[in-house]
N, C-alpha and C positions, 0 to 999 in steps of 0.2 A: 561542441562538447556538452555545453547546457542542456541542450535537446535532447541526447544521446543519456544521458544521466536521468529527465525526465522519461525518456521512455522504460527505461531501466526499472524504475522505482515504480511507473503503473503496471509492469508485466507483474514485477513482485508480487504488488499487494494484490491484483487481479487473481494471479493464480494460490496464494495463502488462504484468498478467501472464498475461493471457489470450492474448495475441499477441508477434509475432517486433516489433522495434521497431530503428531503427538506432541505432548505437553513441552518435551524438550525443543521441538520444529518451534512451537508456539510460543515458546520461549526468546529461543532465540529471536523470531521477525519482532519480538514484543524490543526485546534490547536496541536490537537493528533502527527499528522507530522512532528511538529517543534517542539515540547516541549522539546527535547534535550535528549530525551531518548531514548535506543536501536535505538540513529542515523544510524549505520552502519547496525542492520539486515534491515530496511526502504530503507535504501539506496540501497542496495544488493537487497531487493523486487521489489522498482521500476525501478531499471536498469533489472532484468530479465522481467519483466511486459511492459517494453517500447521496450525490443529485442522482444519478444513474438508479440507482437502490429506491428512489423515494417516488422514482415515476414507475417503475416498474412493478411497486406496491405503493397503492397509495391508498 
């Protein structure tokens, strides 16, 4: 189930930040991010998503 939750949350932010999205979309994933839940697979997604980002521009 942890795993499953993990993949969850990298499809998410994978696909919010692959495209333009309106302020309301943006809004919302912005709530979604804090709201205190499954903080560590989020966390775990955007640290691999900001390493991914920093070799692919460095």
């Amino acid at each position: 189930m942890q795993n499953q939750k993990a993949r969850y949350v990298r499809k998410v932010l994978e696909v919010f930040i692959s495209g333009r999205f309106s302020p309301v979309t943006a809004l919302r994933v912005a709530r979604w991010l804090t709201d205190g839940k499954n903080s560590r697979e989020k966390l775990q997604a955007l640290s691999e998503l900001w390493e991914r980002s920093k070799k692919e521009n460095p």
